[in-house]
VOLOKOL-390030 format. One record per atom (N, C-alpha, C): x, y, z. Coordinates in steps of 0.02 Angstrom, whole numbers, padded with zeros to 5 digits, always signed. Layout:
XYZ...
***
This chain:
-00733-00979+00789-00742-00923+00742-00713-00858+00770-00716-00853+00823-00691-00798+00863-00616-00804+00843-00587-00857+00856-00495-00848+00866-00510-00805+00780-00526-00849+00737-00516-00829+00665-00520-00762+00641-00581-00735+00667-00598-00655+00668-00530-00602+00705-00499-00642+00756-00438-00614+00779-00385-00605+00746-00365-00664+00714-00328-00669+00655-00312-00624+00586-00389-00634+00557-00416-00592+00512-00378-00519+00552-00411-00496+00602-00389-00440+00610-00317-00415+00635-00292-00457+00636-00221-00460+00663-00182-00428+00606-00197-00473+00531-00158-00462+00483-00181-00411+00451-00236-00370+00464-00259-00315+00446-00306-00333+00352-00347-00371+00364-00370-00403+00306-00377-00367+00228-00402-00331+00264-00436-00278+00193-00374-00247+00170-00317-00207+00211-00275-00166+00187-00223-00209+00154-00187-00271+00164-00165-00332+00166-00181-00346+00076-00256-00343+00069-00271-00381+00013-00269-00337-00055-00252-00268-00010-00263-00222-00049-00184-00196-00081-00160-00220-00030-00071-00214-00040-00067-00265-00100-00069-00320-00082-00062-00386-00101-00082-00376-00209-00150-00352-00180-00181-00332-00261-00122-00301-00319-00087-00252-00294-00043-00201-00332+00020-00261-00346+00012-00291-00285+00079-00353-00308+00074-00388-00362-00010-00423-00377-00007-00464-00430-00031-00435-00487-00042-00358-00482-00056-00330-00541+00020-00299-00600+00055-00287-00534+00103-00267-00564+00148-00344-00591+00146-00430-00546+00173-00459-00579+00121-00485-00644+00057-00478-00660+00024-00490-00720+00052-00428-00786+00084-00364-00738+00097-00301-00805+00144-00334-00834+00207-00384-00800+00259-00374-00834+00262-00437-00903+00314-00425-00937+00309-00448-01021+00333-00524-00983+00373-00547-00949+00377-00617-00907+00310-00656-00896+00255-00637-00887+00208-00652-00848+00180-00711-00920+00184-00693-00991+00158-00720-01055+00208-00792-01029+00261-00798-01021+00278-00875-01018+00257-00938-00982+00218-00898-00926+00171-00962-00881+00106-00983-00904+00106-01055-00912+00062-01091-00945-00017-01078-00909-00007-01106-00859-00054-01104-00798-00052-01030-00753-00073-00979-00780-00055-00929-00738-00095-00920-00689-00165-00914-00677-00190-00917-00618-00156-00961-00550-00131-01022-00566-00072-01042-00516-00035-00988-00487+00001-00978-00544+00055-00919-00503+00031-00855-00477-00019-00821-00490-00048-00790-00477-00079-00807-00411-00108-00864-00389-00111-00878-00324-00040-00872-00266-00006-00895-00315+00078-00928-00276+00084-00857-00242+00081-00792-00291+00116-00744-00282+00072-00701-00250-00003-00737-00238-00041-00686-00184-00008-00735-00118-00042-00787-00126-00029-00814-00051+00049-00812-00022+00099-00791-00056+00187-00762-00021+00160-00682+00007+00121-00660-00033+00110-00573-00029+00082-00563+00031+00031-00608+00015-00024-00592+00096+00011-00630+00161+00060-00671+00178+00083-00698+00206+00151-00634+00246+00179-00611+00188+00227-00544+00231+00183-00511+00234+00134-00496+00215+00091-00426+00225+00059-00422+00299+00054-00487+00320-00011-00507+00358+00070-00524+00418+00118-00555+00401+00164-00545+00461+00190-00442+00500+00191-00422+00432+00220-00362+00443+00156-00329+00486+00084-00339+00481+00049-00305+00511+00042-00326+00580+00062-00386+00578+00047-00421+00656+00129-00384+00695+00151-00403+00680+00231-00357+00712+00194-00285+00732+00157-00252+00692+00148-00171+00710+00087-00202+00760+00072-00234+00762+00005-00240+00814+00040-00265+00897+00078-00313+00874+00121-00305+00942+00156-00261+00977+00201-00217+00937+00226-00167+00933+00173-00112+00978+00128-00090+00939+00081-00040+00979+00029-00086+00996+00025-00107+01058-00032-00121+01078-00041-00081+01127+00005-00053+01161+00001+00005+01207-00050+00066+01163-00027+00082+01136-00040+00167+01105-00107+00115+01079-00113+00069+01039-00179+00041+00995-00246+00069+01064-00203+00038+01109-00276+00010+01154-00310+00051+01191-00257+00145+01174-00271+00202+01190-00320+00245+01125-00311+00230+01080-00388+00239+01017-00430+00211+00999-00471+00241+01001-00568+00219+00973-00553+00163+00930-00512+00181+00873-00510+00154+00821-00474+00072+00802-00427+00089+00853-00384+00014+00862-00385-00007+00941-00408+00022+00974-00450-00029+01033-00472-00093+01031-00491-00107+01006-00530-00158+00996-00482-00238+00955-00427-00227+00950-00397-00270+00888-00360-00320+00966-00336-00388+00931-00339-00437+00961-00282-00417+01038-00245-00389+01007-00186-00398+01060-00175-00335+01093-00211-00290+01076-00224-00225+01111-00256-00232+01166-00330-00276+01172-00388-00284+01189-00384-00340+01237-00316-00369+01232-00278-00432+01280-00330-00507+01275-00363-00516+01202-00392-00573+01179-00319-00606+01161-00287-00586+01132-00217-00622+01106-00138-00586+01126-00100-00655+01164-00047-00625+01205+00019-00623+01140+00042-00538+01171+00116-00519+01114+00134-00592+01089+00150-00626+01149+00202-00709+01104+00142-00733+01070+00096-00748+01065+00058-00777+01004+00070-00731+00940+00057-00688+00961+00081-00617+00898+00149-00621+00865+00191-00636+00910+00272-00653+00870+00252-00716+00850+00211-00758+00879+00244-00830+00831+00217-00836+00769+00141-00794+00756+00121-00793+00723+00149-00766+00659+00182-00716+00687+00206-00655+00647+00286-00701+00606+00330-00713+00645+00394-00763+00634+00376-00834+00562+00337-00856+00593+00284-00917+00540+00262-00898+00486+00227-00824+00470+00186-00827+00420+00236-00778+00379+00275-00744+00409+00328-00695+00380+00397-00748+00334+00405-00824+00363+00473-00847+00346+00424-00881+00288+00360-00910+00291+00328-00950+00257+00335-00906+00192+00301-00849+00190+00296-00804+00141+00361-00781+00098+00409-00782+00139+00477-00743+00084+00498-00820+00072+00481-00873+00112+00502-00949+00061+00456-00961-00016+00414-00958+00014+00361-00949-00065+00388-00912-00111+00409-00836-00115+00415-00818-00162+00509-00819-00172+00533-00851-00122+00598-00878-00165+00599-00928-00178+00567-00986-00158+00549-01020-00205+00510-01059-00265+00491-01013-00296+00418-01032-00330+00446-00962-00394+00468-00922-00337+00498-00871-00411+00553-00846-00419+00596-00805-00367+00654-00802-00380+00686-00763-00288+00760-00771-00294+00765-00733-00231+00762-00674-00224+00780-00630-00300+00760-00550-00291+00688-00528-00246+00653-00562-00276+00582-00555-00250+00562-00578-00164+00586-00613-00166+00592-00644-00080+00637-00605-00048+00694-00574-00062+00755-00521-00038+00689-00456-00023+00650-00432-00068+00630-00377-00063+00558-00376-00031+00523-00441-00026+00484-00428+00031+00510-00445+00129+00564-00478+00111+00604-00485+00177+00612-00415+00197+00654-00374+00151+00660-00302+00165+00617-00247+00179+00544-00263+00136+00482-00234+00150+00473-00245+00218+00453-00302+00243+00449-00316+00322+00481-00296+00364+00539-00284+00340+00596-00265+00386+00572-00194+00407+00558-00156+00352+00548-00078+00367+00482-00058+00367+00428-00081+00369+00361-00080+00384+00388-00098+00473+00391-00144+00477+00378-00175+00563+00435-00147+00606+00508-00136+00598+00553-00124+00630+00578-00033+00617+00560+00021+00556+00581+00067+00540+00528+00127+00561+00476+00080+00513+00416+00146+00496+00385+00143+00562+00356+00080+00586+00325+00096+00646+00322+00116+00707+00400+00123+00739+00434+00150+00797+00439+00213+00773+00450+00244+00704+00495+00320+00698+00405+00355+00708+00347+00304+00688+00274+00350+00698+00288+00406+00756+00321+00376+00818+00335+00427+00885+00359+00470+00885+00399+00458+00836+00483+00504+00824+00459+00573+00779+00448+00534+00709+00451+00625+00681+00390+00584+00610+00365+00641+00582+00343+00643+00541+00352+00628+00470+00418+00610+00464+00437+00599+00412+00458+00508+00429+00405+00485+00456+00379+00410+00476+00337+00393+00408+00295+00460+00394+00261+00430+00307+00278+00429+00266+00337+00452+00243+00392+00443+00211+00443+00368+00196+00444+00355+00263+00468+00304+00254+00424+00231+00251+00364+00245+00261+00323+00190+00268+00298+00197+00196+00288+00237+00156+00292+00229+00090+00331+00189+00032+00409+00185+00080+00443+00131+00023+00420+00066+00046+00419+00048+00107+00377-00022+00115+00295-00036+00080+00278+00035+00078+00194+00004+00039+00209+00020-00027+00232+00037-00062+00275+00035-00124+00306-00024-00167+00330-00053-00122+00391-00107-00140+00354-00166-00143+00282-00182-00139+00260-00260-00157+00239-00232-00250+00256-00184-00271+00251-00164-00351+00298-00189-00381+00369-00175-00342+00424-00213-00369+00445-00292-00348+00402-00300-00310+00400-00377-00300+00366-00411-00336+00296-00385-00352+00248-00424-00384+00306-00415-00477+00340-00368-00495+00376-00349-00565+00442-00413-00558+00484-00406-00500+00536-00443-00503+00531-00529-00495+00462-00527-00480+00416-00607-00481+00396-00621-00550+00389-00589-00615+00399-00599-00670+00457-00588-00714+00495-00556-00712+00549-00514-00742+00618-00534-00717+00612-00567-00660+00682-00595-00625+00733-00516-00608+00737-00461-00614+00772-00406-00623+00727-00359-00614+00757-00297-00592+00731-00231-00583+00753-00192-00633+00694-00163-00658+00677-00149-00754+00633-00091-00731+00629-00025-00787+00607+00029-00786+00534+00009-00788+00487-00020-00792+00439-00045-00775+00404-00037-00701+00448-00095-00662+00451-00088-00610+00439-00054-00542+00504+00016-00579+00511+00081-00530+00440+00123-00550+00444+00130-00612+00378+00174-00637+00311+00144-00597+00306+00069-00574+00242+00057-00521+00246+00063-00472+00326+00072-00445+00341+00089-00369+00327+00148-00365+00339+00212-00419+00347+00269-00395+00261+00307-00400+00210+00243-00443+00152+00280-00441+00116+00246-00384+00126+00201-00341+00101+00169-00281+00141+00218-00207+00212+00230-00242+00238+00293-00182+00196+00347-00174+00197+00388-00223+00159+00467-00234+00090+00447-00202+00049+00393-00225-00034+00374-00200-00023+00399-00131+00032+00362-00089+00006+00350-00017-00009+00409+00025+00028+00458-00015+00042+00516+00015-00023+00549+00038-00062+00577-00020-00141+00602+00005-00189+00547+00041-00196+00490+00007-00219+00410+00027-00181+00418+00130-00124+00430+00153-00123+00410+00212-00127+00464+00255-00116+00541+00234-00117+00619+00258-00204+00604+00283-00227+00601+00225-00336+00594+00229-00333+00558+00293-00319+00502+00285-00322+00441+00355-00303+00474+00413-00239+00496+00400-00212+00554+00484-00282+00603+00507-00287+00663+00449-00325+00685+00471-00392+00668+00485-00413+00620+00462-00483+00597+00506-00462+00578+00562-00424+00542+00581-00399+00504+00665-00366+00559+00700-00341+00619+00680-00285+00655+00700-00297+00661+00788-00357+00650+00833-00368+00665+00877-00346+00589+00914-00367+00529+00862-00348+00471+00910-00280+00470+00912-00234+00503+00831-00169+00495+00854-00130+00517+00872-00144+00584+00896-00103+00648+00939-00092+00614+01014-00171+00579+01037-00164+00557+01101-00146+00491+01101-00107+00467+01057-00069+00406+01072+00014+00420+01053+00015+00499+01043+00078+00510+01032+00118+00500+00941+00073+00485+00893+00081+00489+00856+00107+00552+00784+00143+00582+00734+00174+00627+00734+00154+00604+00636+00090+00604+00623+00104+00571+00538+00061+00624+00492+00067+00705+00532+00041+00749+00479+00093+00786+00472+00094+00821+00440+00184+00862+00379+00178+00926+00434+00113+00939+00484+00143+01002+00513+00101+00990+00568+00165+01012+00604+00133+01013+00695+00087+01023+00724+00047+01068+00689-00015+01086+00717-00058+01041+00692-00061+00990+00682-00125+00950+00661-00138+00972+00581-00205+00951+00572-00218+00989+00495-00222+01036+00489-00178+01071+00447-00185+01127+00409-00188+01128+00362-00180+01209+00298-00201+01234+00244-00132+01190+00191-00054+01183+00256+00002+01157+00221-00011+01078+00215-00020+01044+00238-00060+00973+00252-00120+00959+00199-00154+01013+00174-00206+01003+00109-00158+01018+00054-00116+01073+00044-00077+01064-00007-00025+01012-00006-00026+00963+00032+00020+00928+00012-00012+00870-00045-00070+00887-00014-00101+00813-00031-00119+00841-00123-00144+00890-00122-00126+00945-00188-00080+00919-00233-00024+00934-00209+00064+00921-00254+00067+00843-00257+00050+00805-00212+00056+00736-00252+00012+00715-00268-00036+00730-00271-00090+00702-00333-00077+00744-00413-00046+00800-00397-00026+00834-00468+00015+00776-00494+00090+00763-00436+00121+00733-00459+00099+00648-00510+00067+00616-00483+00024+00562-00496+00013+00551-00583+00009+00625-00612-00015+00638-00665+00037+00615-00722+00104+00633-00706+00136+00610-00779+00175+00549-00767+00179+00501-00701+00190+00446-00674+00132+00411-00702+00074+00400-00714+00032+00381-00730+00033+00361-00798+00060+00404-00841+00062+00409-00904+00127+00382-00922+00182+00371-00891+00251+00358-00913+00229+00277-00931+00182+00232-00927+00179+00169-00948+00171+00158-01022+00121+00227-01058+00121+00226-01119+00200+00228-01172+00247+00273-01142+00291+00312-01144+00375+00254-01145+00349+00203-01099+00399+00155-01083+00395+00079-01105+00333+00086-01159+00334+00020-01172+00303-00024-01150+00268-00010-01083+00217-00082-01037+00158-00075-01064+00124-00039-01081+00084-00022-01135+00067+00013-01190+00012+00031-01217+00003+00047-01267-00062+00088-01264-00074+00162-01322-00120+00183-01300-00163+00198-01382-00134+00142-01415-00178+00115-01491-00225+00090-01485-00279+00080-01536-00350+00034-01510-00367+00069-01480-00430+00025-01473-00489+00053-01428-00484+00045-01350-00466-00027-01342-00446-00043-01285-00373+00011-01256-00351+00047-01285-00283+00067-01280-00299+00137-01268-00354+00169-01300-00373+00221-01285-00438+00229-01219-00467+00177-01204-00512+00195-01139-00469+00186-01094-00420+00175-01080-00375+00151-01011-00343+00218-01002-00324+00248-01100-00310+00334-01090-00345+00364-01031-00407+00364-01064-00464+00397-01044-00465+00401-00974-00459+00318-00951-00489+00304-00866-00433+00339-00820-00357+00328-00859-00331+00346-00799-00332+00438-00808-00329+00458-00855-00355+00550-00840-00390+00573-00820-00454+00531-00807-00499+00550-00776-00493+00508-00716-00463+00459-00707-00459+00446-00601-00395+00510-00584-00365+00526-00640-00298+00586-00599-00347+00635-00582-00384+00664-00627-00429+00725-00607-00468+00708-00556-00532+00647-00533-00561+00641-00490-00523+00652-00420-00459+00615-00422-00403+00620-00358-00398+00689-00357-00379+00726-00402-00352+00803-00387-00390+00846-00381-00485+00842-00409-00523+00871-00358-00537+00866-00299-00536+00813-00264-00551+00795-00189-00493+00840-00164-00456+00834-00176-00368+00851-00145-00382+00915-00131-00399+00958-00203-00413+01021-00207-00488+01054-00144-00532+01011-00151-00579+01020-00120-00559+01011-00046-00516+00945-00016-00508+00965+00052-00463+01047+00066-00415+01057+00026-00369+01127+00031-00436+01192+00035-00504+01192+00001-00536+01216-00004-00563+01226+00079-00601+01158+00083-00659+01161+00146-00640+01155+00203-00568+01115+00195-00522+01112+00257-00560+01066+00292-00595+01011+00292-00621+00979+00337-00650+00913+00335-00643+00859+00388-00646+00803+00404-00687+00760+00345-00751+00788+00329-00791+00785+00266-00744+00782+00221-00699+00821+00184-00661+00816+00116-00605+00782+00135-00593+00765+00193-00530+00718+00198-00564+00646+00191-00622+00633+00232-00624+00579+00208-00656+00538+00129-00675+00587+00100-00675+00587+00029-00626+00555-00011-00570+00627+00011-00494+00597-00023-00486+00509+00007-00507+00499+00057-00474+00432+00092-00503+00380+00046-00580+00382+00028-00605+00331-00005-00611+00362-00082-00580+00420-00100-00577+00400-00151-00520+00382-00197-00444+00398-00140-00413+00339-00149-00377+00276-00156-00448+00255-00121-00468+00181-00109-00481+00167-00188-00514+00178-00220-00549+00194-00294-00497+00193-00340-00446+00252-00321-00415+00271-00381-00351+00202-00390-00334+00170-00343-00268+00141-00378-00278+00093-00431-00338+00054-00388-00374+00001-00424-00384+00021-00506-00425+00044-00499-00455+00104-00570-00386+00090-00632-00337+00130-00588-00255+00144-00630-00266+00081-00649-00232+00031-00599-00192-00022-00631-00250-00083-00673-00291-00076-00686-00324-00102-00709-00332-00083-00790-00346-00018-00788-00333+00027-00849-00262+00002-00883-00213+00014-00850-00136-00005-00883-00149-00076-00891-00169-00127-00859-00166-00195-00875-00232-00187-00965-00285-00170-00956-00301-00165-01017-00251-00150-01060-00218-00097-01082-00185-00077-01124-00124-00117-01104-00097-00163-01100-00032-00193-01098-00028-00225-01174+00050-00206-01183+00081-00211-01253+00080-00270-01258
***
């Protein structure tokens, strides 16, 4: 039970499933998804490819920093930091569950989709996680990798990249922004002293660091709405109008917290923003899957 719990934590479970989620929500949004007979099948197919790169790409960053990990409170403790599990178990693991995964979803759905979680991995484990040292604009780029299982889970129904698509990439991009700033600044002390560089200004948190988180949750707002606008849904009916409803009111819930950390400036309202959103993506894409045309 022990190795398993290592495992589990290797691939980073919760965040993994949570990635994974946006994958098969966005391949249930698309108008492709009506031709599979048996869809809960594929819907498995296309979690278990998802969680498979997700869960390789996290084990690569765990090898990667096990140095700096095994220097914070927070990731101390994880398998290969903590020297329960040696780097080469970590690559083989990582090599296995990463080739397994982009085979699944090229074959079971198409190679666009397997091309673009190959590429996700590529820049989650080899881009975003080395430049963390480098410069700050590491969350930036680790955004198109947590982004891009939207257009995987879309190009896993749709065979093609369709205005659909981008419109779930670009409202899973904008999320991460306050969603991973909140996370910095609660840790900002474990990750200064591991050398880490993932708040927008040098000095740790500041008043510019709350407004950021401000401007993309504004932004959030008419990205949110472009589904009505483009055809993936609909905001007729009843069903068509509470999904209105839910997602204007998860934009506002997000953009008070946001507002409120810029307010109180402190660890309290950051971690608010962090769990609440945890809350809000779910919320969205669930709302848009109601209202689907």
């Amino acid at each position: 039970m022990n190795k398993v719990r290592d495992y589990l934590q290797l691939v980073k479970l919760s965040l993994s499933i949570m990635v994974v989620f946006s994958s098969v929500m966005s391949f249930v949004l698309t108008p492709g998804f009506e031709r599979y007979e048996t869809k809960w099948v594929w819907v498995l197919l296309l979690f278990a490819g998802g969680m498979l790169v997700t869960g390789s790409a996290n084990a690569i960053n765990q090898v990667v920093e096990r140095d700096t990990d095994a220097m914070m409170k927070r990731t101390g403790k994880r398998p290969i930091a903590s020297g329960r599990m040696s780097p080469q178990e970590g690559w083989a693991f990582a090599i296995i569950t990463g080739a397994l995964g982009v085979f699944i979803l090229g074959y079971f759905f198409n190679l666009l989709s397997a091309g673009l979680a190959a590429f996700s991995l590529f820049l989650y484990a080899f881009i975003y996680t080395p430049m963390k040292k480098v410069s700050s604009m590491a969350v930036l780029m680790g955004a198109v990798p947590g982004a891009l299982p939207c257009l995987i889970g879309w190009t896993a129904g749709e065979d093609q990249l369709s205005t659909g698509g981008w419109v779930l990439f670009a409202l899973q991009f904008l999320w991460q922004f306050p969603h991973f700033w909140a996370i910095a600044w609660i840790a900002h002390t474990d990750y200064s002293t591991a050398g880490f560089k993932l708040l927008p200004a040098d000095k740790g948190p500041t008043k510019f660091t709350a407004l950021q988180t401000v401007i993309y949750s504004l932004l959030l707002f008419p990205i949110t709405v472009m589904p009505y606008f483009t055809g993936m849904t609909t905001y007729e009916g009843t069903t068509g109008l509470i999904s209105v409803v839910l997602i204007v009111l998860a934009n506002i819930f997000m953009l008070m917290r946001c507002i409120t950390l810029y307010v109180k400036m402190d660890v309290s309202s950051a971690r608010k923003v962090m769990f609440g959103s945890y809350l809000y993506l779910p919320v969205v894409l669930l709302a848009l899957l109601m209202s689907k045309s």
